[in-house]
C-alpha positions in Angstrom: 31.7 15.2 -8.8 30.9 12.0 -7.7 34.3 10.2 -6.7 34.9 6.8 -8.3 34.8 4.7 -5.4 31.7 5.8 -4.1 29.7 5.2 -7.8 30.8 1.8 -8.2 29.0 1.2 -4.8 26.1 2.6 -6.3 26.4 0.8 -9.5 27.2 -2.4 -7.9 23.4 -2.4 -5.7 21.6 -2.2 -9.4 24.3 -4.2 -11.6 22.1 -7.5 -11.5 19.4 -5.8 -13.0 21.4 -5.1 -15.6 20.5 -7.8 -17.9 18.8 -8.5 -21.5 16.0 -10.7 -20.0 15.2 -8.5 -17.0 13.1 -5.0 -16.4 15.5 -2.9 -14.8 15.3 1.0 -13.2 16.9 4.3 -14.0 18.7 6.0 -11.1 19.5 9.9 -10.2 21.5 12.0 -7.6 21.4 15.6 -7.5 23.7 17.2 -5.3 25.1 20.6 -4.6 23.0 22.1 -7.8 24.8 19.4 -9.9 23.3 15.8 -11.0 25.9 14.0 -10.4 24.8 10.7 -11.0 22.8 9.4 -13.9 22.4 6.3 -15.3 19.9 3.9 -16.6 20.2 -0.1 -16.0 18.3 -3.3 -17.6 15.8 -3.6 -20.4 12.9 -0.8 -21.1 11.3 -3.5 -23.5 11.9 -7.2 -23.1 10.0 -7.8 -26.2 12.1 -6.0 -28.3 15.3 -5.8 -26.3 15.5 -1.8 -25.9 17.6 -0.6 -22.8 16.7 1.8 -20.4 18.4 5.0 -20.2 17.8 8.8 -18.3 15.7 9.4 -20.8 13.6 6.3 -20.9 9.8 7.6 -19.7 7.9 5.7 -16.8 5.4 5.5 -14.3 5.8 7.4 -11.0 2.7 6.0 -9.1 2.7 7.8 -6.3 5.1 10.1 -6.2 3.2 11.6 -8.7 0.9 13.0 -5.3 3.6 15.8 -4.6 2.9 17.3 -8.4 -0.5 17.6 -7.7 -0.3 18.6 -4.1 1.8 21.7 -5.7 -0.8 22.3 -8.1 -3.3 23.1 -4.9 -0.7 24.6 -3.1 -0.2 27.6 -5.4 -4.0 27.9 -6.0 -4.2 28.1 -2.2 -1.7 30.6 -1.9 -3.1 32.6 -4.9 -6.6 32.2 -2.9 -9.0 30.6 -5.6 -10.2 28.5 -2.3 -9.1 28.7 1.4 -7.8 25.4 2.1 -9.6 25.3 5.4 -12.6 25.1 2.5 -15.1 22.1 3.0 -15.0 19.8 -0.2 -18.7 19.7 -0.4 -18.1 23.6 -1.8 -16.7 21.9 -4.7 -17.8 18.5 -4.5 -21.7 18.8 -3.2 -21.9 15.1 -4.5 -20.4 13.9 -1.4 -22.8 15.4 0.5 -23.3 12.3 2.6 -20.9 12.5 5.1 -21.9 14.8 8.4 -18.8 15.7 9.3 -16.3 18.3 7.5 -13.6 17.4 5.3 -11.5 20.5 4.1 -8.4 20.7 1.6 -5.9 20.6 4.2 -7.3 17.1 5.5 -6.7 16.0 1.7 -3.1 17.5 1.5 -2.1 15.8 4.9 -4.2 12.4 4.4 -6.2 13.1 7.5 -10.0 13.0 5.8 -10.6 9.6 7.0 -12.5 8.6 3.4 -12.4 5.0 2.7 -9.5 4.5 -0.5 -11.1 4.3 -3.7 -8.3 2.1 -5.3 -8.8 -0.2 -2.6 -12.9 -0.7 -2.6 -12.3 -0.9 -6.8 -9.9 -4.1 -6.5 -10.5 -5.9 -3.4 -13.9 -5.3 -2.9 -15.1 -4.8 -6.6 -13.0 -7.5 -7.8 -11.1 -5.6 -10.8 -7.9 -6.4 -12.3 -5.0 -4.4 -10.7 -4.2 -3.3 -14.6 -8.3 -2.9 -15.2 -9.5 0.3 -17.3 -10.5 2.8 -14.2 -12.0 6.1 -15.3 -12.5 9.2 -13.7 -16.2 8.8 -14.1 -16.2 5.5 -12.3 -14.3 6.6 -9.5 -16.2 9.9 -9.0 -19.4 7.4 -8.9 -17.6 5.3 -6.5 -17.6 8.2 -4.2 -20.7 9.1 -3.9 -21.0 5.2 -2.6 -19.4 6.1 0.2 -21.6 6.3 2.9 -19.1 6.4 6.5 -16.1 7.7 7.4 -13.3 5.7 8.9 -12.5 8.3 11.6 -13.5 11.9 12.2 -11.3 14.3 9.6 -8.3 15.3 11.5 -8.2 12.5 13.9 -4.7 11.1 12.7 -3.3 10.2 9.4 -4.7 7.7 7.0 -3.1 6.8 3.3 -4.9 8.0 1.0 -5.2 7.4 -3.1 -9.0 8.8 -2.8 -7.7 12.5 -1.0 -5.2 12.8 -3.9 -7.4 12.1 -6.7 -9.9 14.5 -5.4 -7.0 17.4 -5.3 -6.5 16.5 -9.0 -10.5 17.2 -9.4 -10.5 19.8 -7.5 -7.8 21.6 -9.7 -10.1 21.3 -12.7 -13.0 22.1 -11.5 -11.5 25.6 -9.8 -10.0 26.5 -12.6 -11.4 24.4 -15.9 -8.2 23.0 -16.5 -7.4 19.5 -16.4 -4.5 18.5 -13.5 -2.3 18.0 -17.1 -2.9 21.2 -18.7 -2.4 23.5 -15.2 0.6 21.4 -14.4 2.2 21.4 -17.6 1.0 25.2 -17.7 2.7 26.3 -13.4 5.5 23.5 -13.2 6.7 21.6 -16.0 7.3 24.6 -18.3 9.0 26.8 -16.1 11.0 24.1 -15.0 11.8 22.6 -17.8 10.7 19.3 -17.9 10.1 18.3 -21.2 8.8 14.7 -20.6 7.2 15.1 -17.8 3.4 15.1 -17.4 0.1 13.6 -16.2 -2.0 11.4 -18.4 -5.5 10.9 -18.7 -6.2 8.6 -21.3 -4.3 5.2 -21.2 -4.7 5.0 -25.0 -2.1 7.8 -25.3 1.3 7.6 -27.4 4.2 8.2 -25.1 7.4 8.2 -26.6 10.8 6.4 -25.1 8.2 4.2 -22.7 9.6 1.6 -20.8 6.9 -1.0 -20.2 5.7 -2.5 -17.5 6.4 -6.0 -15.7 5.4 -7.5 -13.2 6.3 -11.7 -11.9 4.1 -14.0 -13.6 3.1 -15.2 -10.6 1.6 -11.9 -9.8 -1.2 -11.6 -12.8 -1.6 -15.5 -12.2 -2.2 -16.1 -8.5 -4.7 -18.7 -8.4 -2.0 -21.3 -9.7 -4.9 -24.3 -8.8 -6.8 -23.3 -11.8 -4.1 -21.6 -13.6 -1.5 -24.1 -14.7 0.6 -23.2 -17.4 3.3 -25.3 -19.3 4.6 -21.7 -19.8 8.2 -21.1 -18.0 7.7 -16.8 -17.4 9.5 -15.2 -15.3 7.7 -11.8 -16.0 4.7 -11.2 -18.2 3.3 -7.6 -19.6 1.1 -5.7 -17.9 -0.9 -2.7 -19.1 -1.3 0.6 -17.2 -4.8 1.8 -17.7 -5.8 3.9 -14.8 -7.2 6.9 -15.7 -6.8 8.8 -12.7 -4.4 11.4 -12.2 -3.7 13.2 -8.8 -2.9 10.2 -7.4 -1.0 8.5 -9.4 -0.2 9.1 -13.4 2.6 11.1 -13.4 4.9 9.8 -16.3 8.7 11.3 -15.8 12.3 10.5 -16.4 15.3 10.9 -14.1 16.4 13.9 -16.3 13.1 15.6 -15.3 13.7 14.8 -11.4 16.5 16.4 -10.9 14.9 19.9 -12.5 12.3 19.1 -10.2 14.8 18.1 -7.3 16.8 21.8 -7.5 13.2 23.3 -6.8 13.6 21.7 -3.3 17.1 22.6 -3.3 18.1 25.5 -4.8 16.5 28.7 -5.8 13.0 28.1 -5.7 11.3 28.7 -9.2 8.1 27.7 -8.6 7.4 29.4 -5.3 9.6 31.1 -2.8 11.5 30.1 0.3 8.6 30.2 2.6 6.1 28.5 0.3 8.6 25.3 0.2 9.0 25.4 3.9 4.5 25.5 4.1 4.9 22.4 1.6 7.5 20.6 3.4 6.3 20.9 7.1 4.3 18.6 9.2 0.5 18.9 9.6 -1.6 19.3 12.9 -3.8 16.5 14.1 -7.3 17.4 16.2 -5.6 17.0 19.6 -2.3 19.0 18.7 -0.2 16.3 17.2 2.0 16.6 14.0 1.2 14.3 11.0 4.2 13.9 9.4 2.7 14.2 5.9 2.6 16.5 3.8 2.1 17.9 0.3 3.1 14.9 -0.9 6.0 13.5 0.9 6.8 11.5 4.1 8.6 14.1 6.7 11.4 12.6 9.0 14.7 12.4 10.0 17.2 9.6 9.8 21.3 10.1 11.9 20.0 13.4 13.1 19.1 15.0 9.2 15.7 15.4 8.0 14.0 14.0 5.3 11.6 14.4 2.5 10.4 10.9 0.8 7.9 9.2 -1.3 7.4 6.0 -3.2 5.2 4.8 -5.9 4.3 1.5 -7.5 1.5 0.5 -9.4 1.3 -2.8 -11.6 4.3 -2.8 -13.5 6.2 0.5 -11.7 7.8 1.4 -8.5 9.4 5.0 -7.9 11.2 6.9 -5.3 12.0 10.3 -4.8 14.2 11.4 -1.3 15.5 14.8 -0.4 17.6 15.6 2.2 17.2 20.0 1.6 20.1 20.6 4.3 22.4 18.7 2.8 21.3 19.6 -0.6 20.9 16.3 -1.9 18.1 14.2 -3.7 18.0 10.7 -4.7 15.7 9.3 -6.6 15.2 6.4 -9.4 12.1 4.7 -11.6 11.5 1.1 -12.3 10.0 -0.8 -14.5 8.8 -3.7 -12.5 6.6 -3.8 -9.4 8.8 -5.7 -7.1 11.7 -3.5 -7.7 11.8 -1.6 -4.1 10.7 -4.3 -1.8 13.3 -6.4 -3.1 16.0 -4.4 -2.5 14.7 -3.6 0.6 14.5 -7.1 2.2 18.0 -7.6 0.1 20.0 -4.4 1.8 17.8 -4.0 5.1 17.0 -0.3 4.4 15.7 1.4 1.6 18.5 2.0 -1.5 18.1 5.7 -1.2 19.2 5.5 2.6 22.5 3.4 1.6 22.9 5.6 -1.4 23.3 8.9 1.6 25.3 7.2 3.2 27.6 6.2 0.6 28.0 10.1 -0.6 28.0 11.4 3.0 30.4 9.0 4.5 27.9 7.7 6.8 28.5 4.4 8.8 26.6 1.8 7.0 24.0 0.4 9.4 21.0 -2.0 8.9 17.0 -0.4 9.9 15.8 -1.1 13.4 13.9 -3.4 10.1 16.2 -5.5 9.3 17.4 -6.1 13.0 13.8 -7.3 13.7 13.7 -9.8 11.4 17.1 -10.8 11.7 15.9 -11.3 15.7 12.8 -13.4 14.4 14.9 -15.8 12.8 17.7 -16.7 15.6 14.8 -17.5 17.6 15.3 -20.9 17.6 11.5 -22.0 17.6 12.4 -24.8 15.3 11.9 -27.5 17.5 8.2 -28.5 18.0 8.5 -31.9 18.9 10.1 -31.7 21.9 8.6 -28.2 23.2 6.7 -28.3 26.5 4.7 -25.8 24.5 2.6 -27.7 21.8 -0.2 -27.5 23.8 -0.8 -23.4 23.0 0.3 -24.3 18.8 -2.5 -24.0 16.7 -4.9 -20.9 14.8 -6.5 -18.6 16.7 -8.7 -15.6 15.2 -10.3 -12.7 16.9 -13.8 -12.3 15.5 -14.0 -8.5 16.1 -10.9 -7.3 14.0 -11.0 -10.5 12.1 -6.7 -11.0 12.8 -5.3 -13.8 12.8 -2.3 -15.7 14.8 -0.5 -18.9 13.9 1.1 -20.1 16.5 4.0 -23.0 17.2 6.0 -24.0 19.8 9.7 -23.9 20.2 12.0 -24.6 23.1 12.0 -21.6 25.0 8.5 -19.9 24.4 6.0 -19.4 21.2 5.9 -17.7 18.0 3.3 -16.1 16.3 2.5 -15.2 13.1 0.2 -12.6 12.5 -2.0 -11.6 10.0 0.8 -13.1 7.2 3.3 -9.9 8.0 4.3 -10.0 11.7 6.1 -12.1 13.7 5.8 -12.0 17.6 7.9 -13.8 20.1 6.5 -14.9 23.1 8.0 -15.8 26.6 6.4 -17.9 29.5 5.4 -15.9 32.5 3.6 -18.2 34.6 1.0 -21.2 33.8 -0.8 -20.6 30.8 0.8 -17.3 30.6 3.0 -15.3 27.7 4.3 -12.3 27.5 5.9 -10.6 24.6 10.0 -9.4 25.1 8.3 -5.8 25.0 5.3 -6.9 27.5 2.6 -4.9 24.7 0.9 -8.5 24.7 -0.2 -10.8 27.9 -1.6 -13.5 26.6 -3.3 -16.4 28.7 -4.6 -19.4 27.3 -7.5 -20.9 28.7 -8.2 -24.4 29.2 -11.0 -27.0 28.6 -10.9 -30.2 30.8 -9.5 -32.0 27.8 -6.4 -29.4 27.6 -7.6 -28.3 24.2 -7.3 -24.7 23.7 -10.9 -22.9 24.5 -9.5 -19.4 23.7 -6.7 -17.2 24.1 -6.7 -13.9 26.1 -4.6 -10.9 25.3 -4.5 -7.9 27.1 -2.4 -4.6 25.4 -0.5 -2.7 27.7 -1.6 0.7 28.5 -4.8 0.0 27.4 -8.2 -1.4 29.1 -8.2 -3.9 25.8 -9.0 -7.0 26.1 -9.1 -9.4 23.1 -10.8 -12.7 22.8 -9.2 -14.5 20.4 -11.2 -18.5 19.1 -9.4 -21.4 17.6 -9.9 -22.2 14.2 -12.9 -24.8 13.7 -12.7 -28.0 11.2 -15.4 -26.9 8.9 -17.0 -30.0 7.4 -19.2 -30.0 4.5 -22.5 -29.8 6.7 -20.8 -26.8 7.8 -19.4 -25.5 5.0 -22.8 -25.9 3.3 -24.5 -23.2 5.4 -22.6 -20.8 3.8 -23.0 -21.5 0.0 -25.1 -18.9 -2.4 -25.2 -15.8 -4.2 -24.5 -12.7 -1.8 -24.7 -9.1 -3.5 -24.4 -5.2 -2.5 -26.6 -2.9 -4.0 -24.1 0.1 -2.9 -21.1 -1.8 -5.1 -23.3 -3.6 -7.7 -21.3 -6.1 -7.1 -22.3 -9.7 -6.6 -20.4 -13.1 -5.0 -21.3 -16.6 -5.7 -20.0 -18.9 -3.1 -19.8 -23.0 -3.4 -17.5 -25.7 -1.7 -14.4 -27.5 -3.3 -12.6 -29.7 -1.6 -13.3 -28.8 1.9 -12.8 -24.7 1.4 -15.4 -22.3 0.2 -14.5 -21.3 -3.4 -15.6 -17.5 -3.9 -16.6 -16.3 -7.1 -17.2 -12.8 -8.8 -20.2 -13.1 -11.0 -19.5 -10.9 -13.1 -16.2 -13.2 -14.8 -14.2 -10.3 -16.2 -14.6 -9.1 -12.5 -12.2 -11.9 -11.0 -9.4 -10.5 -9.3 -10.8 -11.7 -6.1 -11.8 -15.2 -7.1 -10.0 -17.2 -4.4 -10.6 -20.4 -2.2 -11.3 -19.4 1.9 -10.1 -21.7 4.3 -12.1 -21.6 7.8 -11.2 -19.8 10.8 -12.7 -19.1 14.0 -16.8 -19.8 13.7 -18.7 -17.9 10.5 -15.1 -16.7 9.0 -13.0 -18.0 6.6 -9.7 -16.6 4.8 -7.2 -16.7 2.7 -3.8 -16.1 1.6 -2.1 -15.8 -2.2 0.7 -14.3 -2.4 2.2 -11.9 -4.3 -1.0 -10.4 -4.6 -2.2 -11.3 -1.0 0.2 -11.3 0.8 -1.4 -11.3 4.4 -4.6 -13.2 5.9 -7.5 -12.2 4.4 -10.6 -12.5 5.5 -14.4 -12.9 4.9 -16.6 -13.2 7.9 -20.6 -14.2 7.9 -23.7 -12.7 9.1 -26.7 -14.5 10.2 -30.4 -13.5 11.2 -31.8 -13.6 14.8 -33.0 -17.7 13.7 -29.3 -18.2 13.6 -29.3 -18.5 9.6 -26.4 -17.1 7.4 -27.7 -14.1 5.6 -25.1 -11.7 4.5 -21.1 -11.3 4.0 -18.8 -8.7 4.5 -15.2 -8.5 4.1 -12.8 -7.9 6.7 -10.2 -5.5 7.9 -7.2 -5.3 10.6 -6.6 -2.1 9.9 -9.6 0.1 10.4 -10.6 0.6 6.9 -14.0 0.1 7.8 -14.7 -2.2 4.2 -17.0 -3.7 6.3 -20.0 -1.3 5.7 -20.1 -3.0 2.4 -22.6 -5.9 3.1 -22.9 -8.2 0.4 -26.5 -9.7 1.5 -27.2 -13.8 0.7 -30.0 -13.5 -1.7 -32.9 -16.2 -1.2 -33.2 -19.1 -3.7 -36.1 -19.2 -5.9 
């Protein structure tokens, strides 16, 4: 039994969602064998004013990826394949690649393919709430032509390993992920509105629908003015690929599912949790802490099993602490649901929920201490800083990052990539450091004291990064760049023209739009942008040119070794 005092805390984080003209979230606690918590907040329907309850049905995104990871578990363990299998047994396909990828690389996110989802929106230019089939996305994978590391080399997230574990369930057994996993997990268990769907056209009863801010769906608010006052607008749901996402569930349902974390084991024994719930083993011995589905860790000392999903107008969590016997887990129907909360409370809900029913000192994440670090660093005082001389944009060509730099009182600040904030201290002339001393950075010079570039050196590395200031672009400049750039792989063409001193980028194919924004320039042949909430970091394109020095291709760029730059989109010639 839940004592009062502690589920008025917990009602109290998810009461302001609790209103007529707002999506809102269901929430569930399982404890001891017992759900002890259960209660639905806010509107399932703001059309038609229908409130969400435990039984209202939603979108698990991707916590939907442990369902399916269970699915190839007990096939593994019942030996229709080895799980140290290549794919190419049962997807030849993907025969492309040179290096193996087996089952277990899929399961632990260590196969090092490039993410479907991603390629599909930001490269492609599709909707986030476009129709994607499992046709399309099988025929996106035979596009893919490199890896981003060797399989096993360390962990990479992974929408494309997940939907091919969903595949691979059919085509072992010629069942479809919904009819095996309806068939192993949701029967015995007793989940009566749970399942995977595979047709977005499909009636689902008790549905909440999905929101998302208006901003979100409207982005490019230069050519998208609206006399319209929305705070949220509708958005469908029509992927078509379960595995990695697609589960559709109700906080009744998660706690049946919970108590087969926690409890006797019904699907599976003792021993086949504990395979599902422990870390994998990296190429050179390391443990990737994924697995089967969930985020492994430990938080004050206790371990952890976690997972979160969000998809256009979703987000999801499910977290189990098994030695303690508790789960806490909740569904919303809005897409800015958990990262709210999280830059509202400093830690994720289901953290401060543990703590509540363990009695835990209440402490921010390491987090929340960061940022509340970045802002007392008093760098809010330009005009008198010995240090305008270092402000300005700097970008380094090879990653394509960026850093925005300006001056306070006591050292520098940068901002990079849109995300990160990094203080800086002086060292010696021309010299920073960060408080951690990970970055040495030296600026260098030019007889005019303008900035010529900026050195930084990572510690414990040989690393040295060149980073350029950004350049003025005028329209002679800007000129070079305009045209009609296509890749054959993606069938996917980009026409590019200049408005108002940026490069405007254009899908050609108009339903194709999602990635229809204006690019600002950066360092020399690369431009970005940022257009938040849907991008909410820099985001880059960069330019190739021919040995004559002429522009003749495009790529888009990546911090984060995703390797979308072995799509080249190639300038095609005029007339």
């Amino acid at each position: 039994m839940l004592p009062k005092n502690c589920q008025d805390r917990i009602d109290n984080l998810f009461l302001e969602f609790n209103q007529h003209h707002r999506p809102g979230c269901a929430m569930g606690i399982t404890w001891k064998g017992e759900q002890i918590y259960s209660k639905g907040f806010g509107m399932s329907n703001l059309e038609i004013g229908t409130p969400i309850t435990p039984k209202t049905v939603f979108h698990a995104g991707s916590v939907s990826k442990q369902f399916t990871a269970l699915c190839t578990a007990l096939l593994a363990d019942e030996e229709w394949f080895s799980r140290k299998d290549d794919i190419r047994i049962y997807f030849p396909e993907m025969g492309s690649f040179t290096e193996l990828i087996n089952i277990d690389h899929l399961l632990h996110m260590t196969c090092g393919l490039q993410d479907i989802y991603f390629i599909w929106q930001f490269l492609k230019g599709y909707h986030e709430d476009d129709l994607f089939t499992e046709e399309e996305a099988l025929d996106l994978l035979t596009r893919l032509k490199t890896l981003m590391f060797s399989p096993g080399e360390r962990f990479s997230y992974s929408n494309t390993a997940y939907f091919l574990l969903g595949q691979l369930v059919k085509r072992v057994t010629g069942k479809s992920l919904t009819e095996f996993s309806r068939e192993r997990i949701f029967k015995p268990l007793g989940m009566s509105n749970t399942f995977f769907r595979e047709d977005r056209t499909q009636l689902i009863p008790g549905r909440a629908a999905g929101y998302c801010p208006y901003e979100y769906m409207h982005s490019r608010v230069e050519e998208n003015k609206t006399e319209l006052d929305n705070e949220h607008c509708n958005v469908g749901e029509n992927c078509e690929l379960p595995g990695a996402g697609q589960l559709w569930t109700t906080v009744e349902d998660l706690h049946l599912w919970a108590l087969n974390f926690l409890a006797d084991c019904p699907i599976g024994d003792e021993s086949f949790i504990k395979k599902i719930t422990s870390p994998g083993t990296l190429n050179r011995g390391l443990e990737c802490n994924y697995s089967h589905g969930h985020f492994l860790g430990r938080r004050k000392g206790r371990k952890y099993l976690f997972h979160e999903g969000g998809s256009t107008g979703y987000n999801a969590f499910m977290y189990i602490l098994q030695d303690e016997e508790l789960a806490i887990y909740g569904l919303a129907n809005s897409n800015y649901f958990l990262s709210y909360l999280y830059q509202k409370l400093g830690m994720e809900p289901c953290e401060l929920i543990s703590d509540f029913i363990l009695e835990e000192e209440i402490t921010p994440s390491d987090t929340s201490q960061l940022l509340q670090k970045n802002t007392k660093a008093g760098i809010n005082d330009p005009g008198s800083s010995e240090f305008n001389l270092y402000a300005g944009s700097y970008q380094y060509p090879v990653t394509s990052t960026i850093w925005k730099i300006r001056a306070g009182t006591d050292g520098l600040l940068v901002d990079e990539n849109g995300i990160k904030e990094i203080e800086l201290w002086p060292a010696e002339e021309n010299t920073f450091c960060s408080a951690d001393n990970y970055f040495t950075c030296t600026f260098k010079l030019q007889e005019d004291r303008t900035v010529e570039k900026l050195k930084v050196d990572l510690a414990g590395t040989k690393e040295s990064q060149d980073f350029l200031p950004f350049v003025l672009g005028d329209r002679e400049y800007l000129q070079e760049f305009v045209g009609e750039y296509c890749c054959e792989d993606l069938e996917t063409a980009y026409v590019i023209t200049v408005e108002e001193g940026r490069l405007q980028l254009k899908n050609k194919d108009r339903h194709r739009s999602a990635q229809d924004f204006f690019y600002k320039p950066g360092c020399p042949d690369h431009f970005y942008t940022f257009n938040p909430p849907l991008i909410c970091c820099y985001y880059s394109i960069s330019f190739l040119r021919d040995t004559k020095r002429a522009v003749n291709g495009m790529i888009f760029r990546d911090y984060d070794g995703d390797k979308r730059e072995v799509f080249q989109f190639k300038k095609l010639k005029r007339g």
